[in-house]
C-alpha positions in Angstrom: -33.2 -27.2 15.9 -31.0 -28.9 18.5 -30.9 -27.2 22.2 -28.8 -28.3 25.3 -30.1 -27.3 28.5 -28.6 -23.8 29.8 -26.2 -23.9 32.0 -26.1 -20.6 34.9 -22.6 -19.1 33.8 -21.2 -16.0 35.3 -20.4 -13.6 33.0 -17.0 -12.0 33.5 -16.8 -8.7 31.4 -12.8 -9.0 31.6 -13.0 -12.0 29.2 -13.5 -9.9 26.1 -12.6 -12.2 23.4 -10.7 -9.4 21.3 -11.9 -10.5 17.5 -13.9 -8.9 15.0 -17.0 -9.8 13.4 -16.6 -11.5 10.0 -13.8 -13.0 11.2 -13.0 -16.4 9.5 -13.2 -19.3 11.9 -11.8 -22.5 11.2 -13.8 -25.5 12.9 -11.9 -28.6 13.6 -13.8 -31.9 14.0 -13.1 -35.0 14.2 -12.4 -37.0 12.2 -10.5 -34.1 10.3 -12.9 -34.6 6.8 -16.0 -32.6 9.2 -13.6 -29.4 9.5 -15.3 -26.4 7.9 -15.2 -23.3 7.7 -17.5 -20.4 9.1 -17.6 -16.5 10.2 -17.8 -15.2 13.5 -21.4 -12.8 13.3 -22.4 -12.3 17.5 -21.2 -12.6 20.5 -22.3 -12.4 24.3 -18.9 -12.0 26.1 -18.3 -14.5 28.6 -21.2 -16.9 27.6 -21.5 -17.7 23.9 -20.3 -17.1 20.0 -22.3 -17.2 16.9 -21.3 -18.5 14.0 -22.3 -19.0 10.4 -22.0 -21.4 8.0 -22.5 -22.3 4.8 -25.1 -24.9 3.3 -22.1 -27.0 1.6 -19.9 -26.7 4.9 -22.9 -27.1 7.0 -23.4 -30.6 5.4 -19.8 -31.2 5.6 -19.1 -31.0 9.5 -22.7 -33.1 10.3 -22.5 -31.1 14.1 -23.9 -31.7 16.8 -25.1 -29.9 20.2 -22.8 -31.2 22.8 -20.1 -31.8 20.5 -16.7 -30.6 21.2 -14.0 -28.4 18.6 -11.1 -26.7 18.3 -11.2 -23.1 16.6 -8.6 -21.5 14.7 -8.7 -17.6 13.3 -5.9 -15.3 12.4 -5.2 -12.1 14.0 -2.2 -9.6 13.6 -1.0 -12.4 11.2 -1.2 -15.1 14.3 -3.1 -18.0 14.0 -4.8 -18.2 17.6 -7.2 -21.6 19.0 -9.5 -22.4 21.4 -11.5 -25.3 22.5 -15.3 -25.1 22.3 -18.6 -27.0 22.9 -21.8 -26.4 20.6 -24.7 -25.6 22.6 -26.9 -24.5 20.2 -27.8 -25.4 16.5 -29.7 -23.5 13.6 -31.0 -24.3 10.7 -33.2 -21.9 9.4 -33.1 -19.1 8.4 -29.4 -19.4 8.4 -27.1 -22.4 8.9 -26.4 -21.3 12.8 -23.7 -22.6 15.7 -23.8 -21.5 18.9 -20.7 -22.0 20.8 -19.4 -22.0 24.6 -17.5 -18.8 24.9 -13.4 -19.8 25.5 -11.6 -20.0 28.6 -8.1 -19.8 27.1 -7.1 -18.4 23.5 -3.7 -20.1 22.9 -1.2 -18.6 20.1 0.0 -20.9 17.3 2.8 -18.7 16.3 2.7 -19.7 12.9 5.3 -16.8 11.6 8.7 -18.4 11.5 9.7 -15.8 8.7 9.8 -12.0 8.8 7.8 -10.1 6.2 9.7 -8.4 3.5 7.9 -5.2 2.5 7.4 -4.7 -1.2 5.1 -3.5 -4.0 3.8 -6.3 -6.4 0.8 -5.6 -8.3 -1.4 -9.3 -8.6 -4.5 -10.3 -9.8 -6.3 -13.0 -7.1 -9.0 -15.4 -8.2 -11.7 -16.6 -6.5 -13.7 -19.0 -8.2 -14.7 -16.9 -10.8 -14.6 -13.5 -9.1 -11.1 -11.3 -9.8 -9.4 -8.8 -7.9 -6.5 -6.8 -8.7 -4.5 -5.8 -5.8 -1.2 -5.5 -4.2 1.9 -7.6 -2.2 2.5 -5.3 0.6 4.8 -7.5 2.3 5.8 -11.2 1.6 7.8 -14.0 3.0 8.2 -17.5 2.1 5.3 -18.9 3.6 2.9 -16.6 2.6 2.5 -12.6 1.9 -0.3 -9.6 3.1 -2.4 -8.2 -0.2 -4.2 -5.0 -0.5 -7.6 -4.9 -2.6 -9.6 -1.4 -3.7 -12.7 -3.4 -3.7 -16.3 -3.3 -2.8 -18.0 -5.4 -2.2 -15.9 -8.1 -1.2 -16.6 -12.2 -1.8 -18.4 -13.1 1.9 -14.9 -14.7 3.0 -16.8 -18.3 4.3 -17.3 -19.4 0.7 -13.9 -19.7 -0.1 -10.7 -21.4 1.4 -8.2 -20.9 -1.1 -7.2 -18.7 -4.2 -5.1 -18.2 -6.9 -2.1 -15.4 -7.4 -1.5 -14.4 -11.0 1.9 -12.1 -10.7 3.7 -10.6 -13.9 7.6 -10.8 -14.5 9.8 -10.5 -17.3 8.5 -9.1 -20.3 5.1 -10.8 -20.6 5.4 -14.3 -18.3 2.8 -14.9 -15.3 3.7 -16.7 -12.4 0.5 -18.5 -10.6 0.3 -19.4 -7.2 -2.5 -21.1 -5.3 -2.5 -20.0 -1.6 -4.8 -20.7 1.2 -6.8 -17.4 3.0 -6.0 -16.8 6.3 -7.1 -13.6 7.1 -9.7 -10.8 5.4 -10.5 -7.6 6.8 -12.1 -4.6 5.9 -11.5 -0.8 6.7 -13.4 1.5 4.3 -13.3 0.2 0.8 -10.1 -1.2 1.5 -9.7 -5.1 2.2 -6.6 -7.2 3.4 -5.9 -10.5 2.7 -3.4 -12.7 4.6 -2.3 -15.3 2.2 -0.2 -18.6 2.9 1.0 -20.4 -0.1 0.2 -23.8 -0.5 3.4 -26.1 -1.4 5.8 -23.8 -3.9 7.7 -25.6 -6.1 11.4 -24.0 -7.2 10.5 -22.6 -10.5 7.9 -20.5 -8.1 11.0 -19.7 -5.2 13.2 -18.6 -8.1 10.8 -16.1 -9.6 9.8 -14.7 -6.3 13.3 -14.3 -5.5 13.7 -12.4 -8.3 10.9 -10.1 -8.2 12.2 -9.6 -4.2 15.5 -9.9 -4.0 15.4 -9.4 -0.3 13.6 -12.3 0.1 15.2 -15.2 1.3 13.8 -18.7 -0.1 
C-alpha cells in the first residue's frame, strides 16, 4: 500500500460529481498501453473517488500514488472527462485507487448522429456469457440495448462485445462494438454500444433492417 500525505481540502458540498456507482471509468495513462478500465464504487464529494480494478487491468496500468490521469465515463449517452491525481493505492483485499475529486468535468460530445428509435431483437456476447436483448434506438456510430437480465456480467471485466442480429430468412449479421455505458434499474439493464469500424456489407444490412437510418 502506497499513501501520499493528506492534503487539508475544503469540502464544497456544491461539487456533487453527478454519477452513479458502478459506473464504468476509463483511465488514461500514459503511455496509452497503461489505460484500463475500472468502476466507480465510493465517493466523498469534494475530496476523493474510489475505484476498482481488476487483477488483469491492475497489472496493466502499473499506477502509481502521485500519478496524474485523465478519466472518461458516459452519461446521458455523453462521454464526459476529467483530470485526476492518485493519492491512494490498494492492493488487498481489492485492487483499490483512490483519486483527487475533479475540479472541472468537461463534455466530449461524442454524438454527431441522432438516434433512430427502433425494435431489433439481438443476442450480445460477452466472452462466453449471452444475453438476448433489444435495439431501442441506433445510429451509425453506435445504438442503446435493453437486457431482461439478472445478474448482469460486473461491467469492469469487459471492454467490448459482439452483436448477433437476424435478417432475411435465416442470415446473422455480427457486429463487434465497444461498451460505453451499463446501467441498471430493477431487473432491467442498458447498454450503450459504439460499433467498432463497420464495414459496408454491415451499413447495408443495417440500413435495411432501419430504413430510417442514414449510413
Amino acid at each position: 500500500m502506497t499513501m501520499m500525505n493528506k492534503r487539508p481540502r475544503h469540502i464544497n458540498r456544491s461539487q456533487r460529481l453527478f454519477i452513479e456507482l458502478g459506473t464504468p471509468l476509463l483511465l488514461e495513462a500514459k503511455p496509452a498501453e497503461r489505460s484500463a478500465t475500472s468502476q466507480l464504487i465510493g465517493m466523498q464529494v469534494g475530496s476523493y473517488l474510489i475505484v476498482q480494478l481488476t487483477e488483469n487491468n491492475w497489472m496493466q496500468t502499473r499506477l502509481s500514488s502521485g500519478e496524474m490521469l485523465s478519466a472518461k465515463y458516459v452519461l446521458s449517452d455523453d462521454v464526459f472527462e476529467f483530470k485526476t491525481q492518485v493519492i491512494r493505492i490498494i492492493e488487498d483485499p481489492d485492487y483499490l485507487l483512490f483519486l483527487d475529486y475533479p475540479d472541472v468535468v468537461e463534455s466530449c460530445n461524442i454524438r454527431s448522429e441522432k438516434r433512430v428509435k427502433c425494435f431489433l431483437p439481438v443476442k450480445m456476447t460477452l466472452d462466453t456469457f449471452c444475453l438476448k436483448g433489444i435495439i431501442v434506438n441506433i445510429n451509425p456510430n453506435g445504438c442503446l440495448c435493453m437486457v431482461d437480465s439478472d445478474p448482469f456480467p460486473d461491467p469492469c471485466t469487459f471492454e467490448y462485445l459482439n452483436l448477433s442480429l437476424p435478417y432475411g430468412q435465416s442470415e446473422t449479421l455480427t457486429i463487434k462494438a465497444d461498451i460505453r455505458s451499463i446501467r441498471k434499474k430493477g431487473t432491467q439493464t442498458s447498454i450503450g454500444l459504439m460499433f467498432h469500424n463497420l464495414d459496408g456489407f454491415s451499413k447495408n444490412v443495417l440500413s435495411a433492417l432501419v430504413p430510417a437510418l442514414k449510413i
